[in-house]
Backbone as CSV, one residue per row, in Angstrom:
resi,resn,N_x,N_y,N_z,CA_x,CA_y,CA_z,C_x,C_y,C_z
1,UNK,-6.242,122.930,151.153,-5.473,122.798,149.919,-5.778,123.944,148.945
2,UNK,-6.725,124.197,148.735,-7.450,125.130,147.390,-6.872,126.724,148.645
3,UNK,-6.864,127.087,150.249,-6.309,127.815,150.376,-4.920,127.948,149.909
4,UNK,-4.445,126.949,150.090,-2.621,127.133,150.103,-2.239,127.421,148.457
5,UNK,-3.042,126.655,147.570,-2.927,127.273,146.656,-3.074,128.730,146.100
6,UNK,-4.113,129.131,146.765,-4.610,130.324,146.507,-3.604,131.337,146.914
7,UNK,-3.045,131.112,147.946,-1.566,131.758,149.010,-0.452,131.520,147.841
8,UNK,-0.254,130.581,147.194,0.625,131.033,146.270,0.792,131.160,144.956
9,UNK,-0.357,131.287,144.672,-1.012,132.641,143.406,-0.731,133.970,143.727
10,UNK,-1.420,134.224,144.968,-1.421,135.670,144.951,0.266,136.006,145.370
11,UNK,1.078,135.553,146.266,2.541,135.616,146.318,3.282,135.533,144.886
12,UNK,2.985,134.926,144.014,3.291,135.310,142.397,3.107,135.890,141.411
13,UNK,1.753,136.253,141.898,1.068,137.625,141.056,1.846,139.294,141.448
14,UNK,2.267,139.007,142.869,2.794,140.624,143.526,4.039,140.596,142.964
15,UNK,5.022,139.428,143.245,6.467,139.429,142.770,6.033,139.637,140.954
16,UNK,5.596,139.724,139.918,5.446,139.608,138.804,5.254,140.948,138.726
17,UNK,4.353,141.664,139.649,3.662,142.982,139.374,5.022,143.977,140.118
18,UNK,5.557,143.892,140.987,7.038,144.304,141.349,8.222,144.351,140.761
19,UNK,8.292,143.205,140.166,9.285,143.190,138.815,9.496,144.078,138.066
20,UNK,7.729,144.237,137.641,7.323,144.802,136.257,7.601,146.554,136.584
21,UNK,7.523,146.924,137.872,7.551,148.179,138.334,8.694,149.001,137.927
22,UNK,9.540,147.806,139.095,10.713,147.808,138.339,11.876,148.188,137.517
23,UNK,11.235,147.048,136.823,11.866,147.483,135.126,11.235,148.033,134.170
24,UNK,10.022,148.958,134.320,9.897,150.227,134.035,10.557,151.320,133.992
25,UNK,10.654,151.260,135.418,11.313,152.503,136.128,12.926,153.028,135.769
26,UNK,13.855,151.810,135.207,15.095,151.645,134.857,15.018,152.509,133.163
27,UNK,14.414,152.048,132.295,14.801,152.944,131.282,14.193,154.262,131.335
28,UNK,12.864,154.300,131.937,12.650,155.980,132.049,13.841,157.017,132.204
29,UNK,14.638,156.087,133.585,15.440,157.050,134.033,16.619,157.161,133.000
30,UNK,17.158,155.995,131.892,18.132,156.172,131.166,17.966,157.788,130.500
31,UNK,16.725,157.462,129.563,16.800,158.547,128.556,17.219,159.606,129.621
32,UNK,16.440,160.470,130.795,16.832,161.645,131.354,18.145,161.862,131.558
33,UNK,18.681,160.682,131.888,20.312,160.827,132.263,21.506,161.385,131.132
34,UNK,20.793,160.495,129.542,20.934,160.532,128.363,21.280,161.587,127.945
35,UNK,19.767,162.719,128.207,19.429,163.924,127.474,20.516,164.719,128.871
36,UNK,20.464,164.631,129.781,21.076,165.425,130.656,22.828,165.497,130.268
37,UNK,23.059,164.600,129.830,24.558,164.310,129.470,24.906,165.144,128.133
38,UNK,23.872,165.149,127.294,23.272,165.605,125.943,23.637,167.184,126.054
39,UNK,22.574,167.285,126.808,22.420,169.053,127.096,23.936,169.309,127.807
40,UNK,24.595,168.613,128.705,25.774,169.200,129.478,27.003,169.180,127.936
41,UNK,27.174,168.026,127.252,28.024,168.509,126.281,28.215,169.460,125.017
42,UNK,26.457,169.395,124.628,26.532,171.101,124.010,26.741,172.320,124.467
43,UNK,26.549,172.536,126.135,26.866,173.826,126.353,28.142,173.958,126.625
44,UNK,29.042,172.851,126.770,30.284,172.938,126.670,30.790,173.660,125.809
45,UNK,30.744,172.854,124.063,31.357,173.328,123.216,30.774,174.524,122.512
46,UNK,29.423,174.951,122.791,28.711,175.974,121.983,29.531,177.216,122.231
47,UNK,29.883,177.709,120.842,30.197,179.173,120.894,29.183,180.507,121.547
48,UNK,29.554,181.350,122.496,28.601,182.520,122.480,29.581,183.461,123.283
49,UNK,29.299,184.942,122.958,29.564,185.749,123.195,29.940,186.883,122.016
50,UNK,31.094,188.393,122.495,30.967,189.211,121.413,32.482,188.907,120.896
51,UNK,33.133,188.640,119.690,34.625,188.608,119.148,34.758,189.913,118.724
52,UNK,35.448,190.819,118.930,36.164,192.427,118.817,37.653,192.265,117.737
53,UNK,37.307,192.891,117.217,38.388,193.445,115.851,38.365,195.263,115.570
54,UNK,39.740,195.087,115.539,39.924,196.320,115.366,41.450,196.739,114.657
55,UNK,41.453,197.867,113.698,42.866,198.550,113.405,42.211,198.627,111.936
56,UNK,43.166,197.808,110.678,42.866,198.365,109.781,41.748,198.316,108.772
57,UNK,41.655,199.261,107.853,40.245,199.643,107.462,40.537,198.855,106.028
58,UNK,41.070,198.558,105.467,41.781,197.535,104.526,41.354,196.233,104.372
59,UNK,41.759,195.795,105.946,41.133,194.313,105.985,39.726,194.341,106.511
60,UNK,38.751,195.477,106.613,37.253,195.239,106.718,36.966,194.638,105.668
61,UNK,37.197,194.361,104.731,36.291,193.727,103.698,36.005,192.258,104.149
62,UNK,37.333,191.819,104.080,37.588,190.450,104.383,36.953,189.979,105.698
63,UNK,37.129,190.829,106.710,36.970,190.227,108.093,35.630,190.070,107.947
64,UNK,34.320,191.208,107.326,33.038,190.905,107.492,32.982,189.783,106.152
65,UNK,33.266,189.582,105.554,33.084,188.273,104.852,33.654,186.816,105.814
66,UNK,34.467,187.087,106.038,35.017,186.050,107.211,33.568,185.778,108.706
67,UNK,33.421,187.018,108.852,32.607,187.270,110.141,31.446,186.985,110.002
68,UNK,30.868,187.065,108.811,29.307,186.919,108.570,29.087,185.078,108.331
69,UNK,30.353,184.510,108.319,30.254,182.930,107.519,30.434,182.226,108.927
70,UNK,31.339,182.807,109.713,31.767,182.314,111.286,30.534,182.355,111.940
71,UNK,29.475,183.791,111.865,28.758,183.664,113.027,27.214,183.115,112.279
72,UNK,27.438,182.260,110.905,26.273,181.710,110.228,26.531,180.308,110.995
73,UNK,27.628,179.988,111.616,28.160,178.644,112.345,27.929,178.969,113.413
74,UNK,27.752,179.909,114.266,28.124,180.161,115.468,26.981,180.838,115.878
75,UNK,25.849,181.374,115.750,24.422,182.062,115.645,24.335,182.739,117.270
76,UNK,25.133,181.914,118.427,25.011,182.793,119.590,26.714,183.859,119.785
77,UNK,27.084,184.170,118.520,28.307,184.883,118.407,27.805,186.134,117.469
78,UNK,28.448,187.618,118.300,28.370,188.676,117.362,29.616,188.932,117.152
79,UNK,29.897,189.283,116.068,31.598,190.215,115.908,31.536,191.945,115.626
80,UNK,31.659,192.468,116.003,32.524,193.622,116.095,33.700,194.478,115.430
81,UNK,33.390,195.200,114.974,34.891,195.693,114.027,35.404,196.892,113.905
82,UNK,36.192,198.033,114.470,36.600,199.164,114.255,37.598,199.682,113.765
83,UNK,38.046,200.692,113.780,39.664,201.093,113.887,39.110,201.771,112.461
84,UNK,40.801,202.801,113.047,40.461,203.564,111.502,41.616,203.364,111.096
85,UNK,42.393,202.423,111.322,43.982,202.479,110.662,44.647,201.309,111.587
86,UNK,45.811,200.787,110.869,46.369,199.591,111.703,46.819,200.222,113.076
87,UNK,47.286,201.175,113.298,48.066,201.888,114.177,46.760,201.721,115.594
88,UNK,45.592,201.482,115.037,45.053,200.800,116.519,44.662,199.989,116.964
89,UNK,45.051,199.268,116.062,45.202,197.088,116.525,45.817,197.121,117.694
90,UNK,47.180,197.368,117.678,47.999,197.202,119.198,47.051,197.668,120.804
91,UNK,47.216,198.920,120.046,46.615,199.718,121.698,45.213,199.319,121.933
92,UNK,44.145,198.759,120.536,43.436,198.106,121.114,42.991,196.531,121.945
93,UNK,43.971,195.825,121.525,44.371,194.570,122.302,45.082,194.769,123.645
94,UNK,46.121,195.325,123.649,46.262,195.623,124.820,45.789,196.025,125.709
95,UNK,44.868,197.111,125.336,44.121,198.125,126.487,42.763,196.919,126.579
96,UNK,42.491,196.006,126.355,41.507,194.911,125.875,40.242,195.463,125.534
97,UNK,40.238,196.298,124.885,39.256,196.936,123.704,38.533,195.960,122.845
98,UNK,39.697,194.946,122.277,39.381,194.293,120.951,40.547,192.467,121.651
99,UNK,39.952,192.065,121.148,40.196,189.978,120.888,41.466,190.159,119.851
100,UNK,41.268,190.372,118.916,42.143,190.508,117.464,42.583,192.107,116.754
101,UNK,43.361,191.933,116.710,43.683,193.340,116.033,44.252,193.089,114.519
102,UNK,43.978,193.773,113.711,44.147,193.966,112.127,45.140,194.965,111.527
103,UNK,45.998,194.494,111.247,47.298,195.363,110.317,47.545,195.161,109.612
104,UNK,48.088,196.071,108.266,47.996,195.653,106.840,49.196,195.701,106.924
105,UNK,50.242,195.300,107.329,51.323,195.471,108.070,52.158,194.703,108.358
106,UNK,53.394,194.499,108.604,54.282,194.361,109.710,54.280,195.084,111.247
107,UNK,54.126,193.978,112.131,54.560,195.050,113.116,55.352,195.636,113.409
108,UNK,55.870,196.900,113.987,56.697,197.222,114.662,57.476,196.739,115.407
109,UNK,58.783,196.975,115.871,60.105,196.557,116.907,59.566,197.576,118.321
110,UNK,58.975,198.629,117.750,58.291,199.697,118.903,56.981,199.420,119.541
111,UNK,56.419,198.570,118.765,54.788,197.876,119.121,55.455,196.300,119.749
112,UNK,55.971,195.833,120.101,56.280,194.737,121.224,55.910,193.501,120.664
113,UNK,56.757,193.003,119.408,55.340,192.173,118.887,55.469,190.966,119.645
114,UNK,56.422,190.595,120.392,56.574,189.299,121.262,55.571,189.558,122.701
115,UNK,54.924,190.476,122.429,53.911,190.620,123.468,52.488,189.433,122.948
116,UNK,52.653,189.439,121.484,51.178,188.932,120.654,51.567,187.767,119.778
117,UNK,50.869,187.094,119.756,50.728,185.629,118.859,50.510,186.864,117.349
118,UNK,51.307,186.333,116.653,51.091,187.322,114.957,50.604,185.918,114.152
119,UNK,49.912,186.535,113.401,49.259,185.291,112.411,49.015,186.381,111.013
120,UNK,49.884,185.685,109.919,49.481,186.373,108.203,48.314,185.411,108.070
121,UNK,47.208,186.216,107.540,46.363,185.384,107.157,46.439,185.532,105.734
122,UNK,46.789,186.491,104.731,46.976,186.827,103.303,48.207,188.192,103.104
123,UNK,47.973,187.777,101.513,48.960,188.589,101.062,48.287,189.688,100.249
124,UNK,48.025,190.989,100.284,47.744,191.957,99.420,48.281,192.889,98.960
125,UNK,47.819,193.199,97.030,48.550,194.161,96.302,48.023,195.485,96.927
126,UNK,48.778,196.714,96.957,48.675,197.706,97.194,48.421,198.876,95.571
127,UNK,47.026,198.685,95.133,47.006,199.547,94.167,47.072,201.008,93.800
128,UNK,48.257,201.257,92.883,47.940,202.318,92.290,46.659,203.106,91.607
129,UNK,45.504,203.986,92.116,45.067,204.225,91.752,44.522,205.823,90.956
130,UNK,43.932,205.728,89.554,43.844,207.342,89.158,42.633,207.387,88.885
131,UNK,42.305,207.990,87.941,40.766,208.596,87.810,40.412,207.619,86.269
132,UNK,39.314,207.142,86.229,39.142,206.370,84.848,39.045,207.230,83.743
133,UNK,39.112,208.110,84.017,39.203,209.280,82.458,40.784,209.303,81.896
134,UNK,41.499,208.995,83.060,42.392,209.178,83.036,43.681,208.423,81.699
135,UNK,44.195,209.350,81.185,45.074,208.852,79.860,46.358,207.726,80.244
136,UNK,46.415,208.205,81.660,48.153,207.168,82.170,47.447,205.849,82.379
137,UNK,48.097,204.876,82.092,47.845,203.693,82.191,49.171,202.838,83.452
138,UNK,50.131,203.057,82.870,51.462,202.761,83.520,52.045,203.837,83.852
139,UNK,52.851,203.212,85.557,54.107,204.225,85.729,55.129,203.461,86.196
140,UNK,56.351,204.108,86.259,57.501,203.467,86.479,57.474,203.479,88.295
141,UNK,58.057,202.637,89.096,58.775,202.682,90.481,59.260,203.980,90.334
142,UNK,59.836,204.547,89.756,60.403,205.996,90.339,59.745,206.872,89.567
143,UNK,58.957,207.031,88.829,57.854,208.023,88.515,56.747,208.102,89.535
144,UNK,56.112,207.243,90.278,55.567,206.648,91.291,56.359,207.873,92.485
145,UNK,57.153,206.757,92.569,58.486,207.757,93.965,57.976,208.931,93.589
146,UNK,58.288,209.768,92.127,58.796,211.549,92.203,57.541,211.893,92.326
147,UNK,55.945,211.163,91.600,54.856,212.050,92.101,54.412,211.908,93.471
148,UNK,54.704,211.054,94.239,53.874,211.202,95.560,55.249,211.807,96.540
149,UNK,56.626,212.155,95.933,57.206,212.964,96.770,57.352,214.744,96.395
150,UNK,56.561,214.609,95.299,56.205,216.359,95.088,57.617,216.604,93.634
151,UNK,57.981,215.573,93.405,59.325,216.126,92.243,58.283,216.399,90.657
152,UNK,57.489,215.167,91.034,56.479,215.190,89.409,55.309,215.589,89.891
153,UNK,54.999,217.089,89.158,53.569,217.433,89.612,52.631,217.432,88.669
154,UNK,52.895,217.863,88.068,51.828,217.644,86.373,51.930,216.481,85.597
155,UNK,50.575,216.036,85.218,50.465,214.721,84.315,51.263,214.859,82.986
156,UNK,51.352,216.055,82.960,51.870,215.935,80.751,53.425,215.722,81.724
157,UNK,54.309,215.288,82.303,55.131,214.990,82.716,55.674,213.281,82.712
158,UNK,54.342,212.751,82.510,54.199,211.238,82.586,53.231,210.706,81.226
159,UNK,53.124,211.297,80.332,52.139,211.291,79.307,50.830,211.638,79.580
160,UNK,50.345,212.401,80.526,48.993,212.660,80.442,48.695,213.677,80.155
161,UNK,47.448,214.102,80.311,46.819,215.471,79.885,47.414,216.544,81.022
162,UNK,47.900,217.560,79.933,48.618,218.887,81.579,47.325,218.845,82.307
163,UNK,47.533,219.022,83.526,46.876,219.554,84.713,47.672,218.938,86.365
164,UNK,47.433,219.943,86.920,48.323,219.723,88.335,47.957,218.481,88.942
165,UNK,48.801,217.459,89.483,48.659,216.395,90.159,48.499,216.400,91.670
166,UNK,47.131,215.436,91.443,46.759,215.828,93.150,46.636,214.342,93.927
167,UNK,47.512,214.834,94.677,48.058,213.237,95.528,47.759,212.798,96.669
168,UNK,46.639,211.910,96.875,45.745,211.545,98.005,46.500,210.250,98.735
169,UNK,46.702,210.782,100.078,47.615,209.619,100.656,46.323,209.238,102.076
170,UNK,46.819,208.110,102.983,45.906,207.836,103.948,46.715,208.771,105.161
171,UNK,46.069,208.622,106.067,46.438,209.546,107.340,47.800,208.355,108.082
172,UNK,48.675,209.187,108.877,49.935,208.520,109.122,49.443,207.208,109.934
173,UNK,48.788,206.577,110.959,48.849,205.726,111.358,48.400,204.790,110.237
174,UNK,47.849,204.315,109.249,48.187,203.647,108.116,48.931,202.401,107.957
175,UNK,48.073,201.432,107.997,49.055,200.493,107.299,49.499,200.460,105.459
176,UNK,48.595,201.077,105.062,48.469,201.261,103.525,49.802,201.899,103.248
177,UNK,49.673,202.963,104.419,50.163,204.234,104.004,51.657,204.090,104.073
178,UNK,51.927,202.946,105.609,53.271,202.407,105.974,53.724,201.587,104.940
179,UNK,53.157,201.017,104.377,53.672,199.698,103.550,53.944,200.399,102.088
180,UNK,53.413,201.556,101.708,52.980,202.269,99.986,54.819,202.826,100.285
181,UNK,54.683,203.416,101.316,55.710,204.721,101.543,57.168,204.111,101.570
182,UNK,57.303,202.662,102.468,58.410,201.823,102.271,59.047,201.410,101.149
183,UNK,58.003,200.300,100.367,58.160,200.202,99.287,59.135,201.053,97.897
184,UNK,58.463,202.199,98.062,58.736,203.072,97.046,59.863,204.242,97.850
185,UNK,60.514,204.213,99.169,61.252,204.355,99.492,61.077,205.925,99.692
186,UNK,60.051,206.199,100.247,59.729,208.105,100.091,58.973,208.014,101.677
187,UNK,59.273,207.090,102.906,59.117,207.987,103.781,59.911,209.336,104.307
188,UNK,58.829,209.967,104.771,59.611,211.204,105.504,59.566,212.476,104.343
189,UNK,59.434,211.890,102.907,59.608,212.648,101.759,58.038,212.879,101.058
190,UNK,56.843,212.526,101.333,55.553,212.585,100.874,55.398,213.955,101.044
191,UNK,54.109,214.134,99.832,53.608,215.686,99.677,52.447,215.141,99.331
192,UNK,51.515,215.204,100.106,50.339,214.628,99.811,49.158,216.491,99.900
193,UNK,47.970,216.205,98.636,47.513,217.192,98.680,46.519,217.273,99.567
194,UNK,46.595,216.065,99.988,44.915,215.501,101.047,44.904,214.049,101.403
195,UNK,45.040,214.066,103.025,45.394,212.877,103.370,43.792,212.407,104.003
196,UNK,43.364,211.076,103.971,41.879,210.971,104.292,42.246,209.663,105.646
197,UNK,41.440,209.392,105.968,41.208,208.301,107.228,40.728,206.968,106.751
198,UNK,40.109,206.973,105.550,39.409,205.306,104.987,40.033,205.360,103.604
199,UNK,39.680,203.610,103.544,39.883,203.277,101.963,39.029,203.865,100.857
200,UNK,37.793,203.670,101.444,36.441,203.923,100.664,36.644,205.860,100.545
201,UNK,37.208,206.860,101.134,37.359,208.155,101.219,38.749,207.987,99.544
202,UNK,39.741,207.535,99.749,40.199,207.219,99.139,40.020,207.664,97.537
203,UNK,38.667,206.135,97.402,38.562,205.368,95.986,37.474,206.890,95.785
204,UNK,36.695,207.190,96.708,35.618,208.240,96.033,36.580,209.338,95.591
205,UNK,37.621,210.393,96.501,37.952,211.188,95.901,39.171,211.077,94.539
206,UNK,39.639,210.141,94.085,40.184,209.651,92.965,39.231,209.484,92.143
207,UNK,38.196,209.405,92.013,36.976,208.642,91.186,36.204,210.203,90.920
208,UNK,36.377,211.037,92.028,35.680,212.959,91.837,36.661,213.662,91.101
209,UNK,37.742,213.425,91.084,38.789,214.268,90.487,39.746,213.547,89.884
210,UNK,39.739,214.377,87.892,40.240,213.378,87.282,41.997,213.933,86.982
211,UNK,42.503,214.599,87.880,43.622,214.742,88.388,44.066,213.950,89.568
212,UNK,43.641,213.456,90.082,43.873,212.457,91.262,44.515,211.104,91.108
213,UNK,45.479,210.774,92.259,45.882,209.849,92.336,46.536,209.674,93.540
214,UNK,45.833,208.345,93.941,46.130,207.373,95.151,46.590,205.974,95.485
215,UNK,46.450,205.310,96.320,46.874,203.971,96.720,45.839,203.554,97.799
216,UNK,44.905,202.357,97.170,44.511,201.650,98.286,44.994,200.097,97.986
217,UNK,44.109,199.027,98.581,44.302,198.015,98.806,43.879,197.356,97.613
218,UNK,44.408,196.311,97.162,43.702,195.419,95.448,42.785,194.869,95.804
219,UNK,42.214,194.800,97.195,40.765,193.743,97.272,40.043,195.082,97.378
220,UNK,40.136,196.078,97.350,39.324,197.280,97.407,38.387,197.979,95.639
221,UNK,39.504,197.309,94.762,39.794,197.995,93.658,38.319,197.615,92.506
222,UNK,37.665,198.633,92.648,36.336,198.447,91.102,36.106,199.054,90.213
223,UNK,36.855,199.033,89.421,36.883,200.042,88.345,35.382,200.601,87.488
224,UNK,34.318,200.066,88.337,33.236,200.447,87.656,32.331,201.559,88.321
225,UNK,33.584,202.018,88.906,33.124,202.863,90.290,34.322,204.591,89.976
226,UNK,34.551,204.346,88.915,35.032,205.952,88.197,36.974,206.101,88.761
227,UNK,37.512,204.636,89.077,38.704,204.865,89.563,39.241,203.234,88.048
228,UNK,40.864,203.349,88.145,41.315,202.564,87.565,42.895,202.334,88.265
229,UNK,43.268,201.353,88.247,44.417,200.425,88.618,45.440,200.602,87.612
230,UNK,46.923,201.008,88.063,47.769,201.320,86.733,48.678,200.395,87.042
231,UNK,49.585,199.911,86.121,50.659,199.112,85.858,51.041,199.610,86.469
232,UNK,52.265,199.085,86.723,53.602,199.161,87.443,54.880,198.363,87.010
233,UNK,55.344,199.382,86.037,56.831,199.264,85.897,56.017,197.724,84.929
234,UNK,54.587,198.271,84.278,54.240,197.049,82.957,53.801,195.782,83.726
235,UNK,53.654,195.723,85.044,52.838,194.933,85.521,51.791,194.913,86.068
236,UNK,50.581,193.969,85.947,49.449,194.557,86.331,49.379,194.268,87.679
237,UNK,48.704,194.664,88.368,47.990,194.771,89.928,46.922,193.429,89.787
238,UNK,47.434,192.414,89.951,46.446,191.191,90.399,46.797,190.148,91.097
239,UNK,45.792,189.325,91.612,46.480,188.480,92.935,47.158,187.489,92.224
240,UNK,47.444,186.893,90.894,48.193,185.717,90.436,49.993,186.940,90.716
241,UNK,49.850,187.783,89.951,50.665,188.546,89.959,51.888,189.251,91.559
242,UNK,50.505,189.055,92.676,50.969,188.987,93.669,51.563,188.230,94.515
243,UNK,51.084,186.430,93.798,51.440,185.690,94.790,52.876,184.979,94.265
244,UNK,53.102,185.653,92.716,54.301,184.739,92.430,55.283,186.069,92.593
245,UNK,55.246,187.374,93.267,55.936,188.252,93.363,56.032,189.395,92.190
246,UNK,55.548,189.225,91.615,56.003,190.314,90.279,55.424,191.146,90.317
247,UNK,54.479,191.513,90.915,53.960,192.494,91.349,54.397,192.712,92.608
248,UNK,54.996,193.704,92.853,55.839,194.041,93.981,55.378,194.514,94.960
249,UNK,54.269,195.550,94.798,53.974,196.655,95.778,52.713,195.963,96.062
250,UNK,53.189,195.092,97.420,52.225,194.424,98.098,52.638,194.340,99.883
251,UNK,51.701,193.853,100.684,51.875,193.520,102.002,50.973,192.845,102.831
252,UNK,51.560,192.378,103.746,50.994,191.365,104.787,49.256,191.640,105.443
253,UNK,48.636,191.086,105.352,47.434,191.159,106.693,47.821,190.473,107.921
254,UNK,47.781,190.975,108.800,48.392,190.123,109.902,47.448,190.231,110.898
255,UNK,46.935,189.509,111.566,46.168,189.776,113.184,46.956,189.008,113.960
256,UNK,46.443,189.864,115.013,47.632,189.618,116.431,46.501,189.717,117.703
257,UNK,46.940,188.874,118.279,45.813,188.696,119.597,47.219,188.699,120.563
258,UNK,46.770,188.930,121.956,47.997,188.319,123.727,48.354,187.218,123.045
259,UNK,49.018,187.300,123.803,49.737,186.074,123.805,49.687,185.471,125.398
260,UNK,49.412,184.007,124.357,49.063,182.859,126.071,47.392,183.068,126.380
261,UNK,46.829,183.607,125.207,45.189,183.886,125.199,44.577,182.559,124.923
262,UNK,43.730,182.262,125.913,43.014,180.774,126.113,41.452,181.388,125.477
263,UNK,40.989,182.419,125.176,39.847,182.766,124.744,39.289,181.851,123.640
264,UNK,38.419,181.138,124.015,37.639,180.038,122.938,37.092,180.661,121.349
265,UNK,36.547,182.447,121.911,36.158,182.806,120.490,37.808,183.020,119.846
266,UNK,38.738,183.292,120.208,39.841,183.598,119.608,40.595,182.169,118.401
267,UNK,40.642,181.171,119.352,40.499,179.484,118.938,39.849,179.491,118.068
268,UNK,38.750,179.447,117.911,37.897,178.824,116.635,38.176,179.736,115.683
269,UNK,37.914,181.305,115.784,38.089,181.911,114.320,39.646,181.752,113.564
270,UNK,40.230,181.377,114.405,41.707,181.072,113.748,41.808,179.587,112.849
271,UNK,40.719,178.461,113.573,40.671,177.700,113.798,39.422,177.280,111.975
272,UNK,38.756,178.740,111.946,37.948,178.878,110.895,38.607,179.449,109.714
273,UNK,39.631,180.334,109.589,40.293,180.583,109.217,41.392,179.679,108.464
274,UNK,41.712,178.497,109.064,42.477,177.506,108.658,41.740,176.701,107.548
275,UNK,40.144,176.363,107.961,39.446,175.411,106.844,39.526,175.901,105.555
276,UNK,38.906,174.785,104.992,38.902,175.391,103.908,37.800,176.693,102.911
277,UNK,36.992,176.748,103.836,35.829,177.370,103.983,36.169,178.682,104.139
278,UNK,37.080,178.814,105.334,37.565,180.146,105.720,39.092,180.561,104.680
279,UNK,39.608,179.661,103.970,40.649,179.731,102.758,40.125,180.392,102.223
280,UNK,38.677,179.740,101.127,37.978,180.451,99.943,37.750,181.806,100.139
281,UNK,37.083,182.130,101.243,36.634,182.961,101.397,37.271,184.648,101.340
282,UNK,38.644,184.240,102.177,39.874,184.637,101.654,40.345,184.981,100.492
283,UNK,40.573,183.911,99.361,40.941,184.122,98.225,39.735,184.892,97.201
284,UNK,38.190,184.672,97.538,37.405,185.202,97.189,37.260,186.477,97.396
285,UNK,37.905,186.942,98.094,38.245,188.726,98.638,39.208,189.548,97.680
286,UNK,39.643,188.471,97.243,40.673,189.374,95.990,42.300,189.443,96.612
287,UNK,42.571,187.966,97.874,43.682,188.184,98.935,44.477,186.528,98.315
288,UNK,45.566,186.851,98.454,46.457,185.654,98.362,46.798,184.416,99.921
289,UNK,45.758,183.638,100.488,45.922,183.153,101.100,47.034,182.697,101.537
290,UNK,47.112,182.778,102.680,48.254,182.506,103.401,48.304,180.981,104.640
291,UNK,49.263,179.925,104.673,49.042,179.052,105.894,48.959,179.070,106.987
292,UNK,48.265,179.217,107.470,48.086,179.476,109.183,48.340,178.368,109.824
293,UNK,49.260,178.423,110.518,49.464,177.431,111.748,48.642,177.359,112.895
């Protein structure tokens, strides 16, 4: 008797201690499965790699303000940025140089634009700029026209101090240069005394010579930097001014990527671009935001 008992003690002690093995063994394995599921859906969605921009030198301001806030979200993402003029957004997307290309612009009917998804991300004034010594404050649309087509060469012509007018335009591939020249209706007709490749070449030689006068971009514009912004036709050059039209002499930022591009970094910065985060940031550039679809 005291055996048979003993026989089924120890037969209840093993099943108890088997159990217990067990159901140990069951949640250990949850968490790994857990964390394994864990780790497989962050590397899904994690951003990494390089995003490429390229064309105009206009919208650098913006894009590295844009770029530096994207890859403060994105930490395994670098961006990239070149071009010396819109005129090589296209050929750099195409030739796949660059993800996004940058034009201060419209595209062309000759640049294929049904080749590329086009997206305005803002609207910018195109400023008149002269030298801050400078006596002119305002000019008319066609005083504008006759000095940058060579008809008005001297300032005492426009109320300023005599001395010969020296007229700094950007180099032809240009979106500045495309959009200034339309506007005011003097392609084909420019007399420029010195055409430069950047914005920043631009604002310095207007700001060295107080005969000078140019056109860059209104998110470019600091007057504490030896250049000044003139009316136009009595209106000033500012983004309220730009976005309800009255200030006229303005144009598109546009980036353009392929079209039918599944590229994930391409997605999100558009995608960053839309928040509101990527709005401000925008309008904080001195640019009239635009809706992105």
């Amino acid at each position: 008797m005291k055996k048979r008992l003993l026989a089924l003690l120890l037969s209840s002690a093993l099943m108890i201690s088997f159990a217990g093995c067990g159901g140990a063994a069951e949640p250990s394995a949850q968490p790994s499965q857990a964390s394994s599921a864990g780790s497989s859906s962050a590397s899904s969605t994690a951003l990494e790699g390089k995003l490429t921009l390229n064309g105009s030198t206009s919208m650098a301001p913006v894009c590295q303000a844009l770029g530096d806030a994207f890859t403060e979200k994105n930490p395994d993402v670098t961006i990239e940025q070149g071009g010396t003029g819109s005129g090589d957004a296209v050929p750099a997307v195409t030739g796949g140089t660059a993800l996004i290309g940058n034009l201060s612009r419209e595209l062309k009917d000759s640049e294929n634009p049904s080749d590329f998804e086009v997206v305005t991300i803002a609207l910018d004034g195109i400023a008149v700029v002269v030298n801050g010594e400078s006596k002119v404050a305002d000019l008319t649309k066609d005083q504008i026209a006759s000095i940058f087509s060579g008809e008005i060469t001297d300032w005492s012509e426009v109320g300023g101090d005599a001395g010969a007018i020296k007229v700094v335009g950007r180099e032809a591939s240009s979106g500045t240069r495309d959009g200034f020249e339309s506007i005011f209706g003097i392609k084909e007709k420019t007399k420029y005394g010195v055409e430069v490749s950047e914005t920043g070449v631009v604002l310095s030689t207007v700001a060295s010579d107080k005969n000078a006068i140019g056109y860059v971009s209104l998110a470019s514009v600091d007057e504490s930097k030896g250049i000044k912004a003139l009316t136009v036709d009595g209106i000033e050059a500012t983004e309220p001014n730009v976005a309800d039209g009255s200030y006229f002499v303005q144009r598109p930022f546009v980036q353009i990527y392929k079209k039918g591009s599944s590229d994930p970094l391409v997605k999100a910065w558009f995608e960053f671009l839309r928040s509101d985060e990527g709005q401000k940031i925008i309008e904080d550039a001195g640019l009239v935001p635009q809706t992105i679809a």
